[in-house]
Structures are given as C-alpha cells and as structure tokens.
C-alpha positions, 0 to 999 in steps of 0.5 A: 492474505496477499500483501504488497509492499512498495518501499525503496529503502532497502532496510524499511522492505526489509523491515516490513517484509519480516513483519508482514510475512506473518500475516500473508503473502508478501510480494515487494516492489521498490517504486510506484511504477513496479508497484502499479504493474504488480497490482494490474499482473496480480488481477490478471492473474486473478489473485489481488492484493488484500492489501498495499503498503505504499510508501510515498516519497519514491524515485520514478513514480511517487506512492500518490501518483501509484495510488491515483492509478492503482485507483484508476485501474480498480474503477477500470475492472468494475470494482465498487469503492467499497471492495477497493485494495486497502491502501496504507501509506506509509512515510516519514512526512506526517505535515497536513498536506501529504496526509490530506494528498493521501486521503482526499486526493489518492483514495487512501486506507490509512496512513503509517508514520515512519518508523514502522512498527509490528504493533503499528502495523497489526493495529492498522491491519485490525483497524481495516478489518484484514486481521483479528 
C-alpha cells in the first residue's frame, strides 16, 4: 500500500511515519502544496496513493484547499468517485465546522482527532477497507 503523509509538525510526521510504515509504503510531505505535487507525480508515475493522511491546519496551503485540488485532479484523470484516494484528515480541531469542511466540502474519507494513535489509525485503515 502506498501511503502519504502530509503533516507540518515534525513530531506528529514522525509519529505517523513509524505507525504507517507497517502498513505500506510511506512518503511524507510538510504542506498542502508539496502534498498536491506528490499526488499528481505519483499518478505520473503510475503508482498512486492508497491512501493520504492530510492534516488541515498548515502553512502555504491548508489540508481543505490540498483536498479540494487532489479532487480536482482525480476528476481531471477520469477516475469515478467510487475509486478516489482515500483521504483522512487529520487535526487538533474537531468543532462542526472543520468536520462538515472536511466531509461536504473537500470530499473526505474520514477525519482523525489529534493526538494520532496506532490503534486509531489501523481502526480507520480497517474502517476504509485498506487493511484487515
């Protein structure tokens, strides 16, 4: 499985890093911008992400406006909602707005509560399917 995570703090990439590294491939990314150009490279290459680890609250370019393009870019290639890459967000903000942002607007997965887990995130991985 080919896994990318997009978090700017360096002990949460870390984190996430070690915990997903069991489970695929990991590439890591520290904003929304680098997050969108590893996911178009990836499909250039002809190995997309499973899945995407997005965190939300960023410098450049935040993980809804990452979203909205990675999105964007998936309708541009062809590719039927039903096959998009699983995105789940990730962040310390868990208040209505964000969530409902995240889901209705950008087209997210799942969403993760900060601080991240390895039982939160395999039981998110089982959720989506992406791992038994």
């Amino acid at each position: 499985m080919r896994i990318l995570i997009v978090e700017d703090d360096f002990g949460s990439r870390r984190l996430m890093q070690k915990i997903l590294s069991d489970f695929g491939t990991c590439d890591v990314v520290v904003d929304g911008e680098e997050a969108v150009q590893a996911f178009q490279l990836a499909w250039e290459e002809n190995s997309p992400y499973h899945v995407v680890f997005l965190d939300i609250m960023m410098p450049k370019m935040d993980g809804h406006e990452a979203l909205r393009q990675i999105r964007e870019m998936e309708k541009s290639y062809g590719i039927e909602p039903m096959d998009e890459v699983s995105v789940i967000m990730t962040t310390v903000l868990e208040d209505p707005k964000n969530v409902v942002e995240a889901y209705n607007k950008g087209g997210a997965t799942s969403y993760i509560v900060k601080p991240v887990d390895r039982q939160k995130i395999e039981q998110e991985l089982k959720n989506l399917k992406l791992v038994e």
